[in-house]
Backbone as JSON Lines, residues from 0, in Angstrom:
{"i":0,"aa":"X","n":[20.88,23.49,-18.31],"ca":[19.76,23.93,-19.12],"c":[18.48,23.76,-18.29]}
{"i":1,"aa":"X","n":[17.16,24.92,-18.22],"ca":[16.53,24.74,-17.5],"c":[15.33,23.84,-18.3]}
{"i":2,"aa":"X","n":[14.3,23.45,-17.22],"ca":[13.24,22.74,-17.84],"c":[12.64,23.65,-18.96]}
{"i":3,"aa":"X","n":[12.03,25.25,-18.91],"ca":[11.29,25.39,-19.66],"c":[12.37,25.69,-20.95]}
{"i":4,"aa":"X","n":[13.67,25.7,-20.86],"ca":[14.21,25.81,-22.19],"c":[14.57,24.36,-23.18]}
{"i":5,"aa":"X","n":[14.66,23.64,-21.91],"ca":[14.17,21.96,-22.63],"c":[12.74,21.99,-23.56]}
{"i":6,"aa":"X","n":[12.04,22.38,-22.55],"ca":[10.82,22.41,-23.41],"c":[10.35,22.95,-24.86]}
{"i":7,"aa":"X","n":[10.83,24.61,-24.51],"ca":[11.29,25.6,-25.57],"c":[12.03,24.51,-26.71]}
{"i":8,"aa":"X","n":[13.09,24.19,-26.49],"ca":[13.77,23.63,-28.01],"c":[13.01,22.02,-28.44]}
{"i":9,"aa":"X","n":[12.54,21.42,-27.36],"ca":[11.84,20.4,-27.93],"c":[10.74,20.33,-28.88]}
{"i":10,"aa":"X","n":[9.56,21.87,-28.17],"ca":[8.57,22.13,-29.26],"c":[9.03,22.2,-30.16]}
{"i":11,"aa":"X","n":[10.45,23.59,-30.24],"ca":[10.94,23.51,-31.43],"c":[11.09,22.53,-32.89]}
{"i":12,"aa":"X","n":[11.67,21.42,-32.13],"ca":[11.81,19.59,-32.73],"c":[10.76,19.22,-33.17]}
{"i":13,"aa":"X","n":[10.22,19.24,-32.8],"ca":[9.15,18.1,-32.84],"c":[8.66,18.66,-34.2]}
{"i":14,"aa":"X","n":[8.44,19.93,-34.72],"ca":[8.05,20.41,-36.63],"c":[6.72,20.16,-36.62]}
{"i":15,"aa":"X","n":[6.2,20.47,-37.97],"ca":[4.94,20.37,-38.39],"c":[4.14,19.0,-38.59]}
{"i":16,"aa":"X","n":[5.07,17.56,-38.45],"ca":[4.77,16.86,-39.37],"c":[4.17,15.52,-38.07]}
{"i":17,"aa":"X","n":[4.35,16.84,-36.54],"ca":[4.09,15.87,-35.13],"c":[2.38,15.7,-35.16]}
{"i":18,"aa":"X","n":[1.96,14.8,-35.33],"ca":[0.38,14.56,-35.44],"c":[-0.21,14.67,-33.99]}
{"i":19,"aa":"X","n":[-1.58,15.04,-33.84],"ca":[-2.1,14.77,-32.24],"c":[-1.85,13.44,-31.54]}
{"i":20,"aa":"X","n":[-1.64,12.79,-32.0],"ca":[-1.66,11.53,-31.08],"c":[-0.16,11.02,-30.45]}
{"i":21,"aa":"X","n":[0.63,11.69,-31.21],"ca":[2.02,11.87,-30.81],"c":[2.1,12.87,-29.61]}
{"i":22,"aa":"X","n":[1.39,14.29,-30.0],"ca":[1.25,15.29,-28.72],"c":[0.68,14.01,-27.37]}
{"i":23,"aa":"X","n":[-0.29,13.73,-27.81],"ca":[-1.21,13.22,-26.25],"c":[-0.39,11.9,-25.79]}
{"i":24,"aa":"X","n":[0.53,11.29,-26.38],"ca":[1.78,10.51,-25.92],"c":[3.05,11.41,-25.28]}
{"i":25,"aa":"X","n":[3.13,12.46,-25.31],"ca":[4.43,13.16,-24.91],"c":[4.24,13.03,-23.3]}
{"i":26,"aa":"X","n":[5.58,13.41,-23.02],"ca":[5.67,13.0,-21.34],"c":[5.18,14.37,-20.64]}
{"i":27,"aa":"X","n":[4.98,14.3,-19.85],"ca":[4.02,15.55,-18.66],"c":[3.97,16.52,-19.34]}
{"i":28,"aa":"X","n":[5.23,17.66,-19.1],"ca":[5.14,19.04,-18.99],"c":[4.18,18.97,-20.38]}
{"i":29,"aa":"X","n":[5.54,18.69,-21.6],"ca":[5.29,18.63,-22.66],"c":[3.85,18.43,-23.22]}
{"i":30,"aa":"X","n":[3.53,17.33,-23.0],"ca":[2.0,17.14,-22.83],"c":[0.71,18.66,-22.67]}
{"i":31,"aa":"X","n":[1.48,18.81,-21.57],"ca":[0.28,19.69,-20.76],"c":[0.47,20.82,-21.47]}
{"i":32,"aa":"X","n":[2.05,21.6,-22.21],"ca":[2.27,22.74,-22.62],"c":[1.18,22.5,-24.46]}
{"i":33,"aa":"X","n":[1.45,21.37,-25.41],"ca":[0.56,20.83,-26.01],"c":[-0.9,21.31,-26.19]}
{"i":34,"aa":"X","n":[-1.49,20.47,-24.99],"ca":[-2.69,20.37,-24.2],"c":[-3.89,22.01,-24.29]}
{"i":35,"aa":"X","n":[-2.65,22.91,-24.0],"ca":[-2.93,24.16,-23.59],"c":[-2.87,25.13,-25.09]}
{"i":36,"aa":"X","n":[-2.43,24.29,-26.15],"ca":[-2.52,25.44,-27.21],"c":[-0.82,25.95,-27.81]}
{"i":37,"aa":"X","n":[0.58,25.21,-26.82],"ca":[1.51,25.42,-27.59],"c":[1.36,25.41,-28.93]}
{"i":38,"aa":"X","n":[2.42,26.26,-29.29],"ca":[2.38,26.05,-30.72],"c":[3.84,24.68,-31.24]}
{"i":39,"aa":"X","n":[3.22,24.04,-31.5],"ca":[4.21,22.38,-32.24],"c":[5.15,23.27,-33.13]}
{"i":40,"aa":"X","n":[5.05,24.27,-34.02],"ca":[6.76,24.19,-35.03],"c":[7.19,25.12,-33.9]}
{"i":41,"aa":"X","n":[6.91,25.53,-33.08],"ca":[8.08,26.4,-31.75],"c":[7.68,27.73,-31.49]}
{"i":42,"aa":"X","n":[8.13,28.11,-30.3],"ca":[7.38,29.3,-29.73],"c":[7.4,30.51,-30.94]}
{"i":43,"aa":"X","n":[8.39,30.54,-31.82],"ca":[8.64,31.76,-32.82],"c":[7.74,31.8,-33.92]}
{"i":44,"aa":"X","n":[7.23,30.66,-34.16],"ca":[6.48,30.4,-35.28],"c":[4.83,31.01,-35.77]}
{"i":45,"aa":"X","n":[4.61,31.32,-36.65],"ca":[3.17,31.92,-36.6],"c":[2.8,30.8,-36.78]}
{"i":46,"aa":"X","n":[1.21,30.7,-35.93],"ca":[0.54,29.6,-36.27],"c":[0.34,29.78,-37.57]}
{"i":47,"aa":"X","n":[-0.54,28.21,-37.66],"ca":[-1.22,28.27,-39.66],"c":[0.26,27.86,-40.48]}
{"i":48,"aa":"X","n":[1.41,28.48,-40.06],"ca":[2.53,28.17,-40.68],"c":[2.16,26.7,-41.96]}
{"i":49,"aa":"X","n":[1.91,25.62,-40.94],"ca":[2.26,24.15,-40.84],"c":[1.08,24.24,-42.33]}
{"i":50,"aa":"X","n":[-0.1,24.53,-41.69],"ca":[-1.67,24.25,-42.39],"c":[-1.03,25.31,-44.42]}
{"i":51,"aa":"X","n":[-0.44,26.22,-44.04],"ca":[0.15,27.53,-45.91],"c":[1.14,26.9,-46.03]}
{"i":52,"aa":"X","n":[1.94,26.08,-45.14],"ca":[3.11,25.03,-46.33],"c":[2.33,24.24,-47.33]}
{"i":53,"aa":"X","n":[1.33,23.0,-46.31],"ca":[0.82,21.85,-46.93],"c":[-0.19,22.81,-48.49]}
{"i":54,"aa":"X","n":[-0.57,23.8,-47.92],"ca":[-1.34,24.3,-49.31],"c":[-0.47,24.46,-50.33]}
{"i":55,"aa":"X","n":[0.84,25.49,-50.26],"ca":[2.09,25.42,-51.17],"c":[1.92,24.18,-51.67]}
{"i":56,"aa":"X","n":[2.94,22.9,-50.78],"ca":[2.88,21.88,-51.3],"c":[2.62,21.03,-52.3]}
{"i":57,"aa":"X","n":[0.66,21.28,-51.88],"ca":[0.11,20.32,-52.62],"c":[-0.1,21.38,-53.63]}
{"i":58,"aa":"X","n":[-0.31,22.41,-53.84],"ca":[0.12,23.39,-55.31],"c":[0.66,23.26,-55.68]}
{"i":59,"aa":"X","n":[2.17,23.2,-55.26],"ca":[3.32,22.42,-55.99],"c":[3.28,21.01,-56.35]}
{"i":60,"aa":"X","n":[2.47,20.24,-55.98],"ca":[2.38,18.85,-56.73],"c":[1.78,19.04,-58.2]}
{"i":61,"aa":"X","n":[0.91,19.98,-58.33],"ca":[0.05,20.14,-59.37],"c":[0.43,20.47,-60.65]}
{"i":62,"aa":"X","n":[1.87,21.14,-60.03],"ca":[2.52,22.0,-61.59],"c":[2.66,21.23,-62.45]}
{"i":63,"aa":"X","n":[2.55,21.76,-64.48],"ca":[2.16,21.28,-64.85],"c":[1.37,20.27,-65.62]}
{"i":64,"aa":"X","n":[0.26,20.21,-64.74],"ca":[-1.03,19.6,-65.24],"c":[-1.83,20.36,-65.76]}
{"i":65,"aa":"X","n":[-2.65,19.53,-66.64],"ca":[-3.17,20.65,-67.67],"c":[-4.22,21.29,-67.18]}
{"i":66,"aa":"X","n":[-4.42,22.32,-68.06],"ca":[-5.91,23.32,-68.04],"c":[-6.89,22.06,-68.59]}
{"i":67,"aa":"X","n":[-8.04,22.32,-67.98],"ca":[-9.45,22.04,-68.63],"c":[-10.28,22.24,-68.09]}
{"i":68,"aa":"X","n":[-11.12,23.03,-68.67],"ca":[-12.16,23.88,-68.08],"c":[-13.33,22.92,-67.51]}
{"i":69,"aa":"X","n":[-13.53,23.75,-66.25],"ca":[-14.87,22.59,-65.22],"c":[-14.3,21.37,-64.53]}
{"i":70,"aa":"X","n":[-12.59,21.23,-64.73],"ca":[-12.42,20.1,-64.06],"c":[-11.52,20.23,-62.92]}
{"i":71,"aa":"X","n":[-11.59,19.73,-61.72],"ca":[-10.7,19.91,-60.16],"c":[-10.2,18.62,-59.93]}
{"i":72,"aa":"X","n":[-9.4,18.16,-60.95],"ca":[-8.04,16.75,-60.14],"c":[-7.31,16.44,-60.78]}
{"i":73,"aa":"X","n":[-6.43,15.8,-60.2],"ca":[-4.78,15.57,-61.06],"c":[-5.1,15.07,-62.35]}
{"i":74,"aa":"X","n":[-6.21,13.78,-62.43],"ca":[-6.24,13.14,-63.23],"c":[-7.26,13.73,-64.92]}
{"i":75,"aa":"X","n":[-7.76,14.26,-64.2],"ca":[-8.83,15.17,-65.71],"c":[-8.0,16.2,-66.17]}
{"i":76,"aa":"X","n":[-7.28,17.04,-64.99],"ca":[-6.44,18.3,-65.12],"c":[-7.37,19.45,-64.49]}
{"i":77,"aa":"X","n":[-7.25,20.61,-64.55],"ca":[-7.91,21.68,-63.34],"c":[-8.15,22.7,-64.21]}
{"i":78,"aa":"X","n":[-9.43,23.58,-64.04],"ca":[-9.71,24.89,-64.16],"c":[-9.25,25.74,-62.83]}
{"i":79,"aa":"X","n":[-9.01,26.92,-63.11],"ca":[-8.1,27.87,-62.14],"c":[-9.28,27.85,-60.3]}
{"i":80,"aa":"X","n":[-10.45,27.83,-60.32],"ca":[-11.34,27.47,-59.12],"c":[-11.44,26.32,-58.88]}
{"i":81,"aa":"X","n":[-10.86,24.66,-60.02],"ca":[-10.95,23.63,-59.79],"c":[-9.83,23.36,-58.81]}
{"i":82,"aa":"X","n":[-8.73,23.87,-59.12],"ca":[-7.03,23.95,-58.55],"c":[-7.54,24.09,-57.28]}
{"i":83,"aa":"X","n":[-8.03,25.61,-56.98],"ca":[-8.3,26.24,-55.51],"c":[-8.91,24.92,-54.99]}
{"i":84,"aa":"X","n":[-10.2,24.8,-55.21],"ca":[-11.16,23.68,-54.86],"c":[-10.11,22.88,-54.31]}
{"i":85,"aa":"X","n":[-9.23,22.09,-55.36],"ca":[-8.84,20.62,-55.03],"c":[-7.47,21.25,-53.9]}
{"i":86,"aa":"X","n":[-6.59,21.87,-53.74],"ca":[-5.53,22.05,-53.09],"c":[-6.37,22.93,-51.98]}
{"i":87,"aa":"X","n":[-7.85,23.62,-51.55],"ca":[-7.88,23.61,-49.74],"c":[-8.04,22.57,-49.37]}
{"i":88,"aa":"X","n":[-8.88,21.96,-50.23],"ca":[-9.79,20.59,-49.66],"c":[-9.02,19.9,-48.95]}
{"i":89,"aa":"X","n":[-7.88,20.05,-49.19],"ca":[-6.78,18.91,-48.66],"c":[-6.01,19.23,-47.69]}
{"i":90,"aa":"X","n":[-6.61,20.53,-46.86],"ca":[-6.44,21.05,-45.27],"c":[-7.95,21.07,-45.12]}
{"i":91,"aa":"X","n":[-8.98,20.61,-45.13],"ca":[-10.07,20.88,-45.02],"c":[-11.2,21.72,-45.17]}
{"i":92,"aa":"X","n":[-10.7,22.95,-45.98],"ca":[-11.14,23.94,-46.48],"c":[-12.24,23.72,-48.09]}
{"i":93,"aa":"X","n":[-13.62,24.03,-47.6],"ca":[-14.74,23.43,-48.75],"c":[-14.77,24.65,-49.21]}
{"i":94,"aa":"X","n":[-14.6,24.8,-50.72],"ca":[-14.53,26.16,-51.38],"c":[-15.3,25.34,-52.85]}
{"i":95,"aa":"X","n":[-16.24,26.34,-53.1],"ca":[-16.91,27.02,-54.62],"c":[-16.33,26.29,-55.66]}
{"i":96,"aa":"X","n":[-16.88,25.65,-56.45],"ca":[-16.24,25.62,-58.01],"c":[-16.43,27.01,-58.88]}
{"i":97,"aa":"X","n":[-15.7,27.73,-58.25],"ca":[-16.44,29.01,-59.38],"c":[-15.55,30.31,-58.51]}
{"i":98,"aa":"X","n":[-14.73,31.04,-59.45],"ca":[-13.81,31.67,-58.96],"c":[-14.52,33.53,-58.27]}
{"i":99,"aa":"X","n":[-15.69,33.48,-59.01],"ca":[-16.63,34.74,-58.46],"c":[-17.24,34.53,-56.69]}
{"i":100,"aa":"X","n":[-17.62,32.94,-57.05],"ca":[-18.45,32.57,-55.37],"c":[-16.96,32.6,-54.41]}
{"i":101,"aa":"X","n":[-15.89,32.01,-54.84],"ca":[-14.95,32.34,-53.59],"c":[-14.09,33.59,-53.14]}
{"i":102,"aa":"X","n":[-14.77,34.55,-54.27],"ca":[-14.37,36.26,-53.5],"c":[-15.56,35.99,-52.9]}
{"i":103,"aa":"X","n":[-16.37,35.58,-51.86],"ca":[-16.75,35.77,-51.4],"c":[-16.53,34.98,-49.51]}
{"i":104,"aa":"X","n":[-15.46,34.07,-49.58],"ca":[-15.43,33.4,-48.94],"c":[-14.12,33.92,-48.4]}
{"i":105,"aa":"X","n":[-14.16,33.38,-46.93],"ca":[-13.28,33.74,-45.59],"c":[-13.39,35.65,-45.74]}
{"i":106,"aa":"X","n":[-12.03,36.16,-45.1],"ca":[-12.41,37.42,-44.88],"c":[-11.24,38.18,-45.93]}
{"i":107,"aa":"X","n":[-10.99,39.37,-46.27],"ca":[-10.89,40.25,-47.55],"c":[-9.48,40.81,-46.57]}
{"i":108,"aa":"X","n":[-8.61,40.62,-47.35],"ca":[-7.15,40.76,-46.85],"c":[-6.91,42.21,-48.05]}
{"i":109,"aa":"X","n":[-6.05,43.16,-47.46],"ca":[-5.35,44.25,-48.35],"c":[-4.39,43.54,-49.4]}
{"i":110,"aa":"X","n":[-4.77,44.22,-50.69],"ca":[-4.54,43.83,-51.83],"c":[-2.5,43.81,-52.13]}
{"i":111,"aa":"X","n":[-1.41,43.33,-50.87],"ca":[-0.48,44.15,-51.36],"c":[0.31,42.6,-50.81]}
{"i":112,"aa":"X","n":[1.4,42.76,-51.45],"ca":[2.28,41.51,-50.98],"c":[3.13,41.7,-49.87]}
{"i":113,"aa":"X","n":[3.1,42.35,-49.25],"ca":[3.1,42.68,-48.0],"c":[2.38,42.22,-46.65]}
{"i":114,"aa":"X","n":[1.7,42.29,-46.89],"ca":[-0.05,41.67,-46.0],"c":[-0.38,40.67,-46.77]}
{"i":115,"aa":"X","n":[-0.17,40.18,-47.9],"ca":[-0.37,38.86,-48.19],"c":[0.38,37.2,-47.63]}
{"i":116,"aa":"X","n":[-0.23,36.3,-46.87],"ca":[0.33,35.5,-46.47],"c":[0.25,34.49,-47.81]}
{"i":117,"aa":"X","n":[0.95,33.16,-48.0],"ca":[1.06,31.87,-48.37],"c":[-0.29,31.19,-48.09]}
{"i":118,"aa":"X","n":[-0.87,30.42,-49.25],"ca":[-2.4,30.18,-48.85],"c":[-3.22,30.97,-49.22]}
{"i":119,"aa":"X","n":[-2.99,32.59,-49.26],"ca":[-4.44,33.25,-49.45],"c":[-4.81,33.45,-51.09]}
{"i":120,"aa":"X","n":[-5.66,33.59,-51.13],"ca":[-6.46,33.0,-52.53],"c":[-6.6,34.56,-52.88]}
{"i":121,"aa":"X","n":[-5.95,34.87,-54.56],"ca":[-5.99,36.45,-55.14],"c":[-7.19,35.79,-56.52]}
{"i":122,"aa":"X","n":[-7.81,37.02,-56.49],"ca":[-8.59,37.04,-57.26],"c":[-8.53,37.64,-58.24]}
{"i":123,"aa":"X","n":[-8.96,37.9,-59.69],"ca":[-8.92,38.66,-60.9],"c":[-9.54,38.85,-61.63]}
{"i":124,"aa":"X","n":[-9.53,40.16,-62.45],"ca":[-10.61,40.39,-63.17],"c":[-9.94,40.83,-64.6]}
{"i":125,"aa":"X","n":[-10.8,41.08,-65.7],"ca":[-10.14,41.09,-66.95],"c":[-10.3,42.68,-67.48]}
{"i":126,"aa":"X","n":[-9.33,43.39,-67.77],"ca":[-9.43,44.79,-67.93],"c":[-10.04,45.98,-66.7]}
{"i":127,"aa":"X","n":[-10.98,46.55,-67.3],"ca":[-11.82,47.44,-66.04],"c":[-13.1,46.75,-65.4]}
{"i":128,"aa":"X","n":[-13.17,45.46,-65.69],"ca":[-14.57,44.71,-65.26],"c":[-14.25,44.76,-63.83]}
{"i":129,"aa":"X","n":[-15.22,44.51,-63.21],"ca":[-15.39,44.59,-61.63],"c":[-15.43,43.12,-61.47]}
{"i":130,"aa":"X","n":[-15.79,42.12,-62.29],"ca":[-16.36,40.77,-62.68],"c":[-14.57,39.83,-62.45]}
{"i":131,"aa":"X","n":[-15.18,38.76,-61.44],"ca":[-13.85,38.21,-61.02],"c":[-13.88,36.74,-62.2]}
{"i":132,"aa":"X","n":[-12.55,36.93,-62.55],"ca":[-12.99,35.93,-63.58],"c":[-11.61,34.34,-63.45]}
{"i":133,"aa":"X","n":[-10.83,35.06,-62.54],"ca":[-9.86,34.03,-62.18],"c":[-9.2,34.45,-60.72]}
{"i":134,"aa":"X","n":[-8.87,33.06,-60.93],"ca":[-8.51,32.77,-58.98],"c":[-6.85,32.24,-58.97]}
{"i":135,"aa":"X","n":[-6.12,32.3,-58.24],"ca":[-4.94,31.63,-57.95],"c":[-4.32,31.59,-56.55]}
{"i":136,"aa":"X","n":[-3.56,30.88,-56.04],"ca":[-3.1,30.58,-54.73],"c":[-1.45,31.51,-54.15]}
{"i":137,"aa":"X","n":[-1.4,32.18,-53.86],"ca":[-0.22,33.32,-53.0],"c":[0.34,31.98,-52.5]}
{"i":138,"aa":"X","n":[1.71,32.04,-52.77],"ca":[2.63,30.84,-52.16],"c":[3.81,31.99,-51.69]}
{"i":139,"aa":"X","n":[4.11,33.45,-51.46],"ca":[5.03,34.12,-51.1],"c":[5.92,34.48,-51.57]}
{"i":140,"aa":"X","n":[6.62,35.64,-51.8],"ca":[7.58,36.01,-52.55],"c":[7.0,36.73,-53.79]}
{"i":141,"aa":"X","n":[6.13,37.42,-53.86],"ca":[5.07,37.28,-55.1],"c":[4.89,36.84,-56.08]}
{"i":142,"aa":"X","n":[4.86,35.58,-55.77],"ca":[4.62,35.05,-56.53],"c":[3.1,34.07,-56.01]}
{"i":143,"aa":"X","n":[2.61,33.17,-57.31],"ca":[1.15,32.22,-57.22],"c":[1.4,31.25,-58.01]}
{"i":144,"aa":"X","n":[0.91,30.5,-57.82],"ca":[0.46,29.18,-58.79],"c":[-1.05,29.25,-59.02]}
{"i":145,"aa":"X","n":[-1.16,28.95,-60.01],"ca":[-2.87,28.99,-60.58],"c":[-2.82,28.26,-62.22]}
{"i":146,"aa":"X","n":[-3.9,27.67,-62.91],"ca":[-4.14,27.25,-63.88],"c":[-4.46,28.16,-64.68]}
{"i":147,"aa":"X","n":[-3.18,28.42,-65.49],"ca":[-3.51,29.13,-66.59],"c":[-4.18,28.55,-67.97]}
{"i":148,"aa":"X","n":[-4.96,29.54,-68.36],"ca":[-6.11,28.91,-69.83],"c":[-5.04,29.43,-70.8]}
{"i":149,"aa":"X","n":[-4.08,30.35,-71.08],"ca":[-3.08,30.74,-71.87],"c":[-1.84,29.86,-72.01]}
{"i":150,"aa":"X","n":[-1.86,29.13,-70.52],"ca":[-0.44,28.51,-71.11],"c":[-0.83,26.95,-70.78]}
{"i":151,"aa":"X","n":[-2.59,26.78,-70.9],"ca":[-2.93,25.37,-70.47],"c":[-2.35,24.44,-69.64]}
{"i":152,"aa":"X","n":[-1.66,24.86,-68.75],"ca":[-1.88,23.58,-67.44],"c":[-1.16,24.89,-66.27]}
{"i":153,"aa":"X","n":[-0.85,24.34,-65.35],"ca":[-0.9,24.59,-63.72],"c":[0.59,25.13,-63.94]}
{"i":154,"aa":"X","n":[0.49,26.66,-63.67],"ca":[1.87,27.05,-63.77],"c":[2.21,28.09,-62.16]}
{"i":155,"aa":"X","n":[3.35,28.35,-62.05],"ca":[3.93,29.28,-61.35],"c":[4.58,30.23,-62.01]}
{"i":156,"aa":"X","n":[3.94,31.45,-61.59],"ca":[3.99,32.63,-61.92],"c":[4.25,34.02,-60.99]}
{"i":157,"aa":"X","n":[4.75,35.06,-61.67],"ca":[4.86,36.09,-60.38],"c":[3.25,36.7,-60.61]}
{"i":158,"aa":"X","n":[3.04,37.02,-59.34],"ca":[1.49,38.39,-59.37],"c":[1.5,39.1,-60.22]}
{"i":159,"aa":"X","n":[0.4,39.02,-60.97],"ca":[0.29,40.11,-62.45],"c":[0.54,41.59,-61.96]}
{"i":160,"aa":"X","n":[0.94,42.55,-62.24],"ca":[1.0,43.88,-61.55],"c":[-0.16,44.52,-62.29]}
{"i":161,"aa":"X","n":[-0.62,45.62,-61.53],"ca":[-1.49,46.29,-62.31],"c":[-1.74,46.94,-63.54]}
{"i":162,"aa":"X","n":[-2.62,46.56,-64.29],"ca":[-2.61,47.24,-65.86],"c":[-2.46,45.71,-66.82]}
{"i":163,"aa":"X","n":[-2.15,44.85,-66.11],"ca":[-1.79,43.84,-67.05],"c":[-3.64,43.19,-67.82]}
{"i":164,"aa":"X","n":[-3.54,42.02,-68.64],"ca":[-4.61,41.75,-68.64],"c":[-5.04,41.74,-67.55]}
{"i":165,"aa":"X","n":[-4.74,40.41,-67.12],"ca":[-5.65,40.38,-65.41],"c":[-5.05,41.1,-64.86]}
{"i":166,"aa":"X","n":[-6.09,41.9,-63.5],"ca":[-6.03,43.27,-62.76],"c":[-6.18,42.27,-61.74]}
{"i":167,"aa":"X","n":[-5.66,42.23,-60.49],"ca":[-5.97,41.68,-59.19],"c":[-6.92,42.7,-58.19]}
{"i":168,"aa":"X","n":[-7.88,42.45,-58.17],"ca":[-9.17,42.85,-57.7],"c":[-9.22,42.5,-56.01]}
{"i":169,"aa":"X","n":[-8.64,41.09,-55.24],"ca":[-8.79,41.08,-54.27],"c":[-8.25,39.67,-54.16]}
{"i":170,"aa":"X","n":[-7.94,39.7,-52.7],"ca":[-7.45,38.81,-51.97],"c":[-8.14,38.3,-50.49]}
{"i":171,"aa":"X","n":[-8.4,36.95,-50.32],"ca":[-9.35,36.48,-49.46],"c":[-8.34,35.38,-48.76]}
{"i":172,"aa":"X","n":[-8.17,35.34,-47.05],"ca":[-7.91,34.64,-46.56],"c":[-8.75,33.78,-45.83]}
{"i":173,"aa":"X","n":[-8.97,32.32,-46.54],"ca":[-9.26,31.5,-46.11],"c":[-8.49,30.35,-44.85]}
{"i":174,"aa":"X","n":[-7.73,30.69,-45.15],"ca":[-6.63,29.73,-43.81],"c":[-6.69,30.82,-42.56]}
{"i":175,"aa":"X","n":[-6.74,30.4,-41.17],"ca":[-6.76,30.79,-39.93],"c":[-5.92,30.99,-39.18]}
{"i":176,"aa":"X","n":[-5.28,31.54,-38.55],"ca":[-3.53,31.34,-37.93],"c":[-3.88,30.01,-36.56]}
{"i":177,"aa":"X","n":[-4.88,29.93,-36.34],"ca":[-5.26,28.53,-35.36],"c":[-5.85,27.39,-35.79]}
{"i":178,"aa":"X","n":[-6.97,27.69,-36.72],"ca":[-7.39,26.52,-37.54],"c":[-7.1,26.58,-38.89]}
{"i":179,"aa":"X","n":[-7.9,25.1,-39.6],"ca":[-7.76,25.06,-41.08],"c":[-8.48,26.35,-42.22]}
{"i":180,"aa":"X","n":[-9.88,26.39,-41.48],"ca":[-10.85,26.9,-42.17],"c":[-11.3,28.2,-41.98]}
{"i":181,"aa":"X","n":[-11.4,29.16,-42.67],"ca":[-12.88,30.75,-42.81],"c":[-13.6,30.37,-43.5]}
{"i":182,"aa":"X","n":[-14.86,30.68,-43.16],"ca":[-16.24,30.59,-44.47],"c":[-16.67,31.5,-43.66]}
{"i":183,"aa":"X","n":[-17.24,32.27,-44.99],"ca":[-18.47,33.4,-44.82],"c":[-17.68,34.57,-45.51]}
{"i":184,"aa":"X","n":[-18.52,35.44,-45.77],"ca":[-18.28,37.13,-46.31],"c":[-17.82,38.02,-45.05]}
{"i":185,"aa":"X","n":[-16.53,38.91,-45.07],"ca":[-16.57,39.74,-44.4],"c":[-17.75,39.88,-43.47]}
């Protein structure tokens, strides 16, 4: 087996869960391949991978907890921008209490589950309003988790299709395929 395929399956190993200080302990090559921007879950992997699990995740910790409007944590329970709020925060991502200000944040992804990654934040509006009035988190498969006010606490759900009450108006990717964070408008 040659060195760089040692290397190759070791990145592989080593998963999402290898912290920096473990990288800057690895022995030479490894190190230096690290150093340079490898990608840690393995050469096949899209970056960001590691950063749209932990968002899943901690979305999935949340399920049902209740609705209550104006509030973002396990312990009060979440409004549908409180959810968003509290599950980027926790890759480092500072987002809006308010599900209108974060269509405005990171950059404006095509509305289709197709081009939708895990992590990106869909937005909604109620009938023909242009007016975004709820937010929820794309975890893949089309499906989201978001705090529903109908079924009062933190559910998983498939993507409303069009015509339903809520109309999905847009989709904003805030996660980076290299870093945690986007801020700003298109």
């Amino acid at each position: 087996m040659t060195l760089a395929t040692r290397l190759l399956l070791t990145l592989a190993l080593l998963g999402a869960s290898a912290s920096a200080a473990a990288a800057q302990d690895a022995p030479g090559p490894l190190a230096a391949l690290l150093a340079r921007g490898a990608n840690r879950d393995g050469p096949f992997a899209k970056r960001g991978t590691a950063v749209a699990n932990a968002v899943v995740q901690r979305a999935r910790e949340q399920l049902g907890r209740r609705y209550r409007f104006a509030a973002a944590s396990p312990d009060r329970g979440f409004d549908c921008s409180g959810l968003v709020k509290y599950v980027l925060k926790s890759v480092g991502v500072e987002l809006p209490h308010n599900a209108a200000r974060i269509a405005h944040e990171g950059e404006r992804v095509e509305a289709d589950t197709a081009t939708m990654r895990p992590g990106d934040l869909l937005l909604f509006g109620r009938g023909r309003s242009t007016r975004i009035s709820h937010v929820g988190i794309y975890i893949g498969d089309g499906r989201m988790i978001h705090a529903s006010t109908s079924q009062r606490r933190v559910v998983e759900t498939r993507v409303p299709a069009r015509g339903a009450s809520l109309n999905l108006r847009s989709v904003r990717r805030v996660l980076r395929d290299s870093t945690t964070a986007r801020s700003g408008s298109d």
